[in-house]
N, C-alpha and C positions, 0 to 999 in steps of 0.2 A: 522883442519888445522895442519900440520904438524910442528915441531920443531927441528929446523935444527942447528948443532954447527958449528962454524967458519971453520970448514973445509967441511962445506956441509953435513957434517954423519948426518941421522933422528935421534932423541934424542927421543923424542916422541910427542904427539898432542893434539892439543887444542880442545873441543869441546863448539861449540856457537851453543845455540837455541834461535830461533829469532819467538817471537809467535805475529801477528799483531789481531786486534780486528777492527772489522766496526764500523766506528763513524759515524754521522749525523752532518755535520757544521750548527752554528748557523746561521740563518736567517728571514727577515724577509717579509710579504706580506702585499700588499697595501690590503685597503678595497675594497670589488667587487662594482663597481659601480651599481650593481645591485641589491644590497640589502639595497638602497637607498628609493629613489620615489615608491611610491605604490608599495612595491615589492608584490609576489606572495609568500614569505618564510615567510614572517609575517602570526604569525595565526589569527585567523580570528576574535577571541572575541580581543579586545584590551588593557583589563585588563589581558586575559591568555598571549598576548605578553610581557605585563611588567614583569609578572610574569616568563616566557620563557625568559628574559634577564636578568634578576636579579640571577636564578639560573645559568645562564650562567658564571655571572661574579663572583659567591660564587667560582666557582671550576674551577676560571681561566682558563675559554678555552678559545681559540683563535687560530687562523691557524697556529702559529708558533709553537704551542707545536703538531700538528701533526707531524707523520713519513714520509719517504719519499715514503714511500711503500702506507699510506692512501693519501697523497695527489696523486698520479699515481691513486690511485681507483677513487678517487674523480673525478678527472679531465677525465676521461674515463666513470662515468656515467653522469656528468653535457655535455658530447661533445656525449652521446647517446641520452640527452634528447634533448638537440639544436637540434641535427639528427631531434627528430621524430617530435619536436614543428613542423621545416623548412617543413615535410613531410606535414603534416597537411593543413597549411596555403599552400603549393602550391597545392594540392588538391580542399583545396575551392575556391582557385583563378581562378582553371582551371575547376569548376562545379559552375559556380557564377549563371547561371543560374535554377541548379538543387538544391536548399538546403533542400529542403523534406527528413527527415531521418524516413524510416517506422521501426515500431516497432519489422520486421523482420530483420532487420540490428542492434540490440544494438550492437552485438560482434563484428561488421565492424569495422575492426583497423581503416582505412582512414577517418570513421566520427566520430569518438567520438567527435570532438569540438563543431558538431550540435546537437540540441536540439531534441529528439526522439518524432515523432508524435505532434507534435505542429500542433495545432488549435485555432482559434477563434471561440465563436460561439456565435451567439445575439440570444435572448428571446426577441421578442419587443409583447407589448402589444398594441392595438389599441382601441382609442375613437371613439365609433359609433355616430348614431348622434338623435337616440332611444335607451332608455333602457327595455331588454325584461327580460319574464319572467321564460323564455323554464330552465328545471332541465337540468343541467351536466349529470344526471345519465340516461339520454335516451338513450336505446342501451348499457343499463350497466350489467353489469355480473351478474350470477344468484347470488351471493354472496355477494353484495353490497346490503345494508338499501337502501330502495325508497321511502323514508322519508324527504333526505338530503336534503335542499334546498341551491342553494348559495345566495347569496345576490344581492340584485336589483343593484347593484352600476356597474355590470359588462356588460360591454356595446353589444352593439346587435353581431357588429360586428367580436368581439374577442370570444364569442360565437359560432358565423359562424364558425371563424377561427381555434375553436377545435371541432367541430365536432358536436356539440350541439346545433342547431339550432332549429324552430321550423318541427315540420315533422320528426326530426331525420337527417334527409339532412347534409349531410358534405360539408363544404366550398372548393371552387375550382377555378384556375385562372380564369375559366370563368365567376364565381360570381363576383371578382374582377372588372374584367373588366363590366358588367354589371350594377354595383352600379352607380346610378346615382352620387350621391358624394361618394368621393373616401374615402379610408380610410385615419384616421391619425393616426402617432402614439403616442400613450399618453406616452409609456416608454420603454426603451432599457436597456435589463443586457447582459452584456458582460461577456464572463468567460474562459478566458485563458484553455486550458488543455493539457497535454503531460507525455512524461514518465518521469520517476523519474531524475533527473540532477546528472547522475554518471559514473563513469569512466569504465565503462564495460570493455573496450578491456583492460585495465590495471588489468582485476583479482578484483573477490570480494569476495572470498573464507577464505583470510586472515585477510585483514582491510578493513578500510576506513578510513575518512582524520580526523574522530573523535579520531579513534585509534593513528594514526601518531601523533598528538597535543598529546595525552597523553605520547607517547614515546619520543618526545620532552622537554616536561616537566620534565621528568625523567632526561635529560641530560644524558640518557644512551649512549654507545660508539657502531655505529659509528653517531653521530649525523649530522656529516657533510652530511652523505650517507643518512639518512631519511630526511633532509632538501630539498637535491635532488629530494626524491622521493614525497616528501610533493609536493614542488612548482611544480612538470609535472602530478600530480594527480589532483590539484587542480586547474590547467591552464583549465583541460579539464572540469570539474563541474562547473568554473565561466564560460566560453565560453556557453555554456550551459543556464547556471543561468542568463547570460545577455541578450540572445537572447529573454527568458521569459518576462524578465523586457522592453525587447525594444519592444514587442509585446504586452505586459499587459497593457504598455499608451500610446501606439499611438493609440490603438484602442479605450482606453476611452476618450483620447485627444479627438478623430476624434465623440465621440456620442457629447462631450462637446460644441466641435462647429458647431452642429447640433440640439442641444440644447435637446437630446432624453433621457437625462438621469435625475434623481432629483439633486435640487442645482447644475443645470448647471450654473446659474449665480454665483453661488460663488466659484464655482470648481479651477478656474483658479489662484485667488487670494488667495484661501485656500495653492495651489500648491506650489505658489510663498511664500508666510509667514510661513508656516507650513513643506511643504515637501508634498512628494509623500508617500501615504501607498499604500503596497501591501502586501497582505495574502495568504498565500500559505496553501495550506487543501491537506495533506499527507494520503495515503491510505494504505501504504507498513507497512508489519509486522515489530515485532520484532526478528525475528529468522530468521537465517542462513545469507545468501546473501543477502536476504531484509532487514537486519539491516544494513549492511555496504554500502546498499542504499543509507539509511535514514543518515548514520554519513555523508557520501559524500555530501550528499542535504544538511543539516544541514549546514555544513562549508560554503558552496556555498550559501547558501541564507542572512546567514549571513553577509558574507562579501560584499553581495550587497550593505550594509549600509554606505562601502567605497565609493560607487559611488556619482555622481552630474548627474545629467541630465541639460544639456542645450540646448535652443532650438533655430537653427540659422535660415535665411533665404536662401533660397536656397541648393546648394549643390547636390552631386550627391550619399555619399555613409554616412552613419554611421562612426561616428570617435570616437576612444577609447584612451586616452590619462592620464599620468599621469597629477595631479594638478596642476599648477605652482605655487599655494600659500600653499598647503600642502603634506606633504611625505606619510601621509597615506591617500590620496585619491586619487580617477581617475574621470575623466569627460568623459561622456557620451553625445558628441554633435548628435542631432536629427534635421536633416535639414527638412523644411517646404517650402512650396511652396510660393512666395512671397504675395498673396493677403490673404492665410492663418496665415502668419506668422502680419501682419498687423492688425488683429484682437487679437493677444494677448492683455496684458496689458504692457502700457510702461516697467515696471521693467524686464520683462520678454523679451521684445526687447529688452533692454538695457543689456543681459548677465545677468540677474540675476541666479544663479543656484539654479537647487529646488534638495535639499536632497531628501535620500530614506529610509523609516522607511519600514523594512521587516522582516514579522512573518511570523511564522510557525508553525501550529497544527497539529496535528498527532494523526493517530489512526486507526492501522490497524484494518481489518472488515473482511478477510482469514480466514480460519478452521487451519492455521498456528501459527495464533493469539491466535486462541483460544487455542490449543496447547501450547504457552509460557506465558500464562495467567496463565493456570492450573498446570503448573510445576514450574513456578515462575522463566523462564528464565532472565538471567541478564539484555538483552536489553532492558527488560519495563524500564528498570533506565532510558535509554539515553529518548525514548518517557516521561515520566514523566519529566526528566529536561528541553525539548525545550517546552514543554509544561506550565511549569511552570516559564520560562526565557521569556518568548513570552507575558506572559498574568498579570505576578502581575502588582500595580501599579506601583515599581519602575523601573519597565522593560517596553519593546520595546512601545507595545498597551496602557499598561496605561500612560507613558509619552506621547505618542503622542496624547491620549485623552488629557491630562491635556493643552499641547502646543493648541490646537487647541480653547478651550474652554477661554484661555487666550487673542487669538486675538481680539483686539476690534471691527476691522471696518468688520470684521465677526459675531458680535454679531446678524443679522437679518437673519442668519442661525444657528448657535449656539443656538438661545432662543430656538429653536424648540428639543434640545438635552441636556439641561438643565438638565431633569431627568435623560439622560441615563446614566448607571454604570457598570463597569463590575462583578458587584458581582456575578452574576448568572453564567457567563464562571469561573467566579474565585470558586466558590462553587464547580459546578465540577471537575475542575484540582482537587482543594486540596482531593475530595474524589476520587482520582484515582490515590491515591500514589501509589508506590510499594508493599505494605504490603496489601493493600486491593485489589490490579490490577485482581483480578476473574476473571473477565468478561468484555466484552469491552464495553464502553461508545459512540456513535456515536453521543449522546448529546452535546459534547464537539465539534465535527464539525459543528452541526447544529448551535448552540448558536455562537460560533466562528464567522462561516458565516453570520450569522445576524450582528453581530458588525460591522465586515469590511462594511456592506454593509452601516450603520448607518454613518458611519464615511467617507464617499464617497470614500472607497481604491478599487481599483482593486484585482480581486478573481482569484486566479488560482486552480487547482486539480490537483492532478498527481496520478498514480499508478507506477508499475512497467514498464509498458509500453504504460501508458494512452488511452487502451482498454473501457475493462470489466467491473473493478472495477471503472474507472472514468465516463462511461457511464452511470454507477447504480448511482452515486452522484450527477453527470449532471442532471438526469430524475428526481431524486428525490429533488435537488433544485429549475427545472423549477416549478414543480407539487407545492410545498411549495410558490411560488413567487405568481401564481395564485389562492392557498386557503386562502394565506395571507390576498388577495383582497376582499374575498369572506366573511372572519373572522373577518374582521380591525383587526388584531393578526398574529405576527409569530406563524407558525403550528409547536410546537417541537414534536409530537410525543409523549407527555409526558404519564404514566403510566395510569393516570386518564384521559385521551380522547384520545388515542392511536385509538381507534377501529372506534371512529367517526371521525377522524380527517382524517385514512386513508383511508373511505367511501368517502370523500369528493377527496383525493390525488388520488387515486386508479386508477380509470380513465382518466386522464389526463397524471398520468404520463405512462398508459399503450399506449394511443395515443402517444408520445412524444417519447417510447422508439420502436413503431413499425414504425412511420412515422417523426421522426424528424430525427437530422445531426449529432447522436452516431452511428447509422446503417449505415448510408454512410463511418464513418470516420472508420469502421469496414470494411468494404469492400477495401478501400483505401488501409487500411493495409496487410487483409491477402484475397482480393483480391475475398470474397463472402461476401454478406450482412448475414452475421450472427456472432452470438459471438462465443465469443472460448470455445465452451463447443464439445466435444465426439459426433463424428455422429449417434451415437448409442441413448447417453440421452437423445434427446430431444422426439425420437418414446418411448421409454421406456418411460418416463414423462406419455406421452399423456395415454398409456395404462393403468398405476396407476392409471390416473384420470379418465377413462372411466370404466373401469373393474379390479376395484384395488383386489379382492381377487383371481380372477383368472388369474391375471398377478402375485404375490404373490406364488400362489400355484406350478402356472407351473414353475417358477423360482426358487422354491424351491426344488422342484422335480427334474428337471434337472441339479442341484449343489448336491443335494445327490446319485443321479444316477454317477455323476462323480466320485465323492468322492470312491462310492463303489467300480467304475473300479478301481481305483489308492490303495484301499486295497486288492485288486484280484491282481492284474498284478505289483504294484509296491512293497508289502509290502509281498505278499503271495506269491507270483511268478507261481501263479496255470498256469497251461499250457492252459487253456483253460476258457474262463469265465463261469462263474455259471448262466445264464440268469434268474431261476428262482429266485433267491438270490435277483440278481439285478432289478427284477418288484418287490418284494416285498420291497425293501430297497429304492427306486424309489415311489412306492404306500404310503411306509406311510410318505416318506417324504415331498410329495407333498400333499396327505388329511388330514393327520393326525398335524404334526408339523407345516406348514404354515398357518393354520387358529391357531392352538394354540397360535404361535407367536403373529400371529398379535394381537389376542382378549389381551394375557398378556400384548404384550407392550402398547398397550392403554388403559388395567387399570393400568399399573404402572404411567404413563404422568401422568392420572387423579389423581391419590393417589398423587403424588409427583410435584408436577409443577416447569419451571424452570429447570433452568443449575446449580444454587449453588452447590458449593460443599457437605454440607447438605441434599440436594434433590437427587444429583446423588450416595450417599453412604446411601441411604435410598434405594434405587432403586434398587440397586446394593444386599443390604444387605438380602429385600423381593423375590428378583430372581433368590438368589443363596442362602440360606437358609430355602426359605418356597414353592415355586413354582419348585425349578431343583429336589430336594427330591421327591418330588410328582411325577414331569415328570417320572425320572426312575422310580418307579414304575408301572405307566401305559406303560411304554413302553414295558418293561420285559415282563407285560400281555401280550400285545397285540402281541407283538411278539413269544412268547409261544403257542399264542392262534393260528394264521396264517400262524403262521409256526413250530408245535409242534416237538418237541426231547423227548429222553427218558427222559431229565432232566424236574421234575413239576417248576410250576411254583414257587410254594415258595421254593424250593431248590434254582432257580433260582435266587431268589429274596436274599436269607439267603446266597450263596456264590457271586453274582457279586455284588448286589446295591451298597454296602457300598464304595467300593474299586473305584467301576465307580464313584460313586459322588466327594469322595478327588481329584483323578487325573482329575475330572471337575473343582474343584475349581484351581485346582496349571493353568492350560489352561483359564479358563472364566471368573476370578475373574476380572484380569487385564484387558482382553480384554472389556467384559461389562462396566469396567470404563472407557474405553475409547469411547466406544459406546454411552453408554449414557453421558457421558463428552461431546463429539465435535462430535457428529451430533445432529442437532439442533429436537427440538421435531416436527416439521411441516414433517421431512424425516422419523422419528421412523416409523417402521411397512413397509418403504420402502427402504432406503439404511439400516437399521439396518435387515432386512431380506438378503438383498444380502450381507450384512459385517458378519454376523452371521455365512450364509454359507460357502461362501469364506476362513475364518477360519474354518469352518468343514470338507475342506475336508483333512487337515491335522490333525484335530481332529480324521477323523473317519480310514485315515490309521495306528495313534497310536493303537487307539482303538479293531480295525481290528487284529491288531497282539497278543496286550493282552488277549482279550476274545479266540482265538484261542489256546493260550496257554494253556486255563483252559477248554473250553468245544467241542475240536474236530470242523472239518473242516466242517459240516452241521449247524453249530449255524451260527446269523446271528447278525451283530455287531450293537448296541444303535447308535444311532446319537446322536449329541449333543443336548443338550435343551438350545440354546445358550443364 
């Protein structure tokens, strides 16, 4: 500004700087009415919620100490997630008749809130009205004892029913129909299955709703933005986890008032006083994507425990509503048909609601598993803590044993459970900490299963897309249901009658997996009655098992024939291939090395038995220090011998051996541990032959260039002795 004297002359000027700074005015916001009533931002254990509020309130947050910049983010991903909830529900609204989610849709952004490959299936057993004597094992595989007998107690008809009749004769509608009196049925298992309850189309790469609860916890910044992403994560894992739960007891409702299940007469008043159990038996690893599965599910079954079920009269649709008497619960009203609903018991007409006690065991049974067994991945922690939160006594199972055993005017079903305890499921958790987690336990489902079944709860399965691996569980607890009959004993498979137990399972559950409703619901999904294995393995299988060294030999032959081209043309760059080279690298790969393999790796099994880590670095340590020593030597012969150089053989022997066996061990050490680690000793001598190869042929184009180097373009390169 200038500086002006009374006659106007400039004098001189003023200089003003004016520097402004952005402020944030103090304000404040109401509570979201939505983190009220059963919200979906509460986590899901409700001791980690306390604990989730209490560090809340250590470090003073609350929405007025956000900026204006994070509340703009906030509000732009809470009005994305509204977007895709409203997208959701108008989807199901407008496919109310289609809700089948096949297990080739998980990534379908539009279903995530349906439940992937959900089914029911009943086991019913039938009371004949003769008890026969015909063996299970008629028409039984050449590898089954014809010893076995099962027990007279198994009625003629349920017999018929699996195929065992007398003659051999399989049972068929037209038997049915033919029976002068009809069959009845003496008992129904019901068993839930589907895929895993997880939020596919949101990414599983990063977390899951276990991870989210832990960065909550943290009260790390932006916590408003994971609360976000927490509550549209976990919208679509409970929508999910409900549909389970809404299908686990109408179905058992429906044996109850039919009266096809055990303690149908007490079931109902069990329901009312006690609460509804449901078990859930996890199949999904601990590694990669299938862990953040398992946190999803995890959250999700948990927070089932918020719910109530109530059961009205009438009505047209399922209703989900928050409590009117509590903030952390929802009620699940389940309309009933009016002459149905008339048979309850008063309490139960009268709006009584029945709680829901929901566990969860888990134990992956994947060659994935076995993998983060053997490296001691982090996620066996989460499988050991739901495992171990699910089953002590102060937890979920054992309190609701204890609640149940308490009710009085259930004591005429209760005496009969008296003994039972869960020491045995409890024995095994605690030996499948983290520290000892080796090897998988499937003992822990099996015993599991028995409990829920003891305690009248509903049983569900899941895998990652309630296929493959839920079908092998399904087969193998029908089979277990009727040896059980057969034994008066659950069948656990245990180490000391493993081999006669599964003489007796064997058969039944091979019927059950060829001609029962795992093979349809496999078709269903991907649309051919078969599993999902490689259109290739199942004819390879067959040929292993009919002519397993000359399926062996040629498959060896034809991977080192490869091999050889890819050291000729990829490594060597010859212009032209050596054919002679390659029959002889071809010949001995297939006469020579393929029966050696297989004879070695099955006296290695025999010598070493077992997965332990003790057994497979015993295995490991005999077949790369006493048996690959050896190999080169005879091979150097042989090859010397078949295909002679000016170089003798012990030249041979005194310049390559030594150099060839180290850079065998830096390539074979690991891989053999991996080899004999995770494929199981039943495959050794057959995928441990094509896995052997398969690494050789990058083996032998190494090799291929080394030896080259030292003894001119006419030698002919070692294969591995994998």
């Amino acid at each position: 500004l200038p500086v002006l004297s009374p006659s106007g002359e400039e004098r001189g000027e003023i200089l003003i700087r004016v520097q402004m700074r952005r402020t944030t005015t103090v304000f404040s916001l109401d509570v979201e009415p939505s983190y009220a009533h059963g919200s979906l931002f509460h986590l899901a254990d409700p001791k980690r919620q306390l604990k989730f509020q209490a560090a809340l309130d250590a470090k003073n947050h609350t929405p007025a100490s956000l900026s204006i910049a994070d509340i703009r983010d906030l509000v732009a991903s809470h009005s994305a997630a509204v977007d895709q909830l409203r997208a959701w529900q108008a989807h199901v609204e407008a496919a109310s008749t289609d809700w089948f989610r096949s297990s080739e849709h998980k990534a379908k952004a539009d279903v995530q809130p349906l439940t992937t490959n959900l089914h029911v299936s009943y086991f019913r057993l039938y009371a004949g009205v003769e008890p026969a004597r015909a063996t299970v094992l008629q028409g039984r595989p050449r590898d089954v004892e014809i010893d076995v007998l099962p027990g007279e107690d198994l009625s003629a008809s349920t017999r018929y029913m699996l195929g065992h009749g007398g003659g051999g004769s399989r049972f068929s509608l037209e038997d049915l129909v033919d029976l002068d009196s009809p069959l009845q049925v003496d008992a129904t298992y019901s068993t839930v299955t589907c895929g895993a309850p997880t939020a596919h189309g949101l990414g599983l790469s990063q977390f899951g709703l276990v991870e989210l609860e832990d960065k909550l916890l943290s009260v790390e910044s932006p916590v408003e933005s994971y609360r976000c992403t927490y509550a549209l994560r976990k919208a679509v894992c409970m929508s999910q986890a409900l549909c389970v739960l809404a299908a686990t007891f109408t179905s058992q409702l429906e044996l109850v008032l039919q009266k096809s299940v055990p303690n149908h007469e007490w079931l109902l008043e069990q329901w009312a006083t006690v609460g509804y159990l449901i078990g859930w038996e996890s199949l999904v690893s601990t590694q990669g994507k299938e862990l953040h599965m398992l946190s999803d599910a995890w959250v999700a079954i948990k927070s089932l425990e918020r719910v109530q079920i109530q059961l009205v009269s009438q009505g047209e649709l399922t209703t989900f509503a928050p409590s009117p008497d509590s903030d952390e619960k929802y009620v699940l009203q389940l309309p009933l048909p009016s002459p149905v609903f008339g048979l309850l018991p008063q309490a139960l007409q009268d709006g009584r609601l029945i709680g829901v006690t929901s566990v969860l065991f888990t134990q992956g049974i994947n060659e994935m598993q076995t993998l983060a067994n053997v490296v001691g991945a982090v996620g066996i922690a989460l499988q050991v803590r739901i495992n171990d939160k699910c089953c002590l006594v102060r937890h979920a199972l054992g309190e609701y044993h204890e609640r149940l055993m308490a009710v009085p005017s259930l004591q005429g079903m209760t005496a009969q459970m008296k003994h039972m305890k869960l020491d045995a499921l409890s024995a095994f958790i605690a030996n499948s900490n983290e520290s000892t987690m080796t090897k998988k336990n499937h003992r822990i489902l099996l015993e599991a299963s028995d409990d829920i079944r003891r305690l009248n709860g509903g049983r569900v399965t899941f895998c990652k897309s309630g296929k493959d691996r839920t079908a092998m569980s399904v087969t193998l607890d029908q089979a277990r249901v009727v040896g059980s009959l057969w034994k008066h004993a659950p069948m656990m498979l245990q180490d000391a009658s493993a081999k006669q137990d599964w003489a007796l399972l064997k058969p039944v559950a091979n019927l059950m997996r060829e001609f029962g409703v795992r093979i349809e619901v496999a078709k269903k999904n991907v649309g051919q009655p078969r599993y999902s294995f490689n259109g290739l393995q199942p004819h390879y299988s067959v040929l292993l098992v009919k002519h397993p060294l000359v399926t062996k030999t040629l498959t060896s032959a034809a991977l080192a024939g490869i091999g050889d081209v890819v050291c000729q043309l990829g490594v060597e760059h010859a212009d032209a291939i050596d054919f002679r080279r390659l029959t002889v690298f071809t010949a001995i790969g297939g006469i020579y090395i393929a029966p050696l393999l297989h004879v070695s790796y099955g006296m290695l099994n025999r010598m070493f038995a077992g997965n332990s880590a003790k057994a497979v670095l015993q295995r490991v340590a005999v077949d790369q220090l006493v048996l690959t020593p050896a190999f080169f030597v005879s091979y150097f012969a042989l090859m010397q011998t078949v295909s002679p150089t000016d170089v003798s053989i012990a030249d041979k022997l005194r310049h390559d051996w030594w150099p060839t066996v180290q850079v065998n061990w830096i390539v074979w050490v690991p891989a053999q541990l991996i080899n004999f680690g995770f494929i199981r000793p039943s495959y050794q001598g057959t995928t441990t032959i094509l896995f052997s190869n398969v690494v050789s042929l990058f083996w032998n184009a190494y090799m291929s260039f080394v030896s080259h180097l030292h003894d001119g373009d006419n030698d002919t390169l070692p294969p591995s002795h994998g």
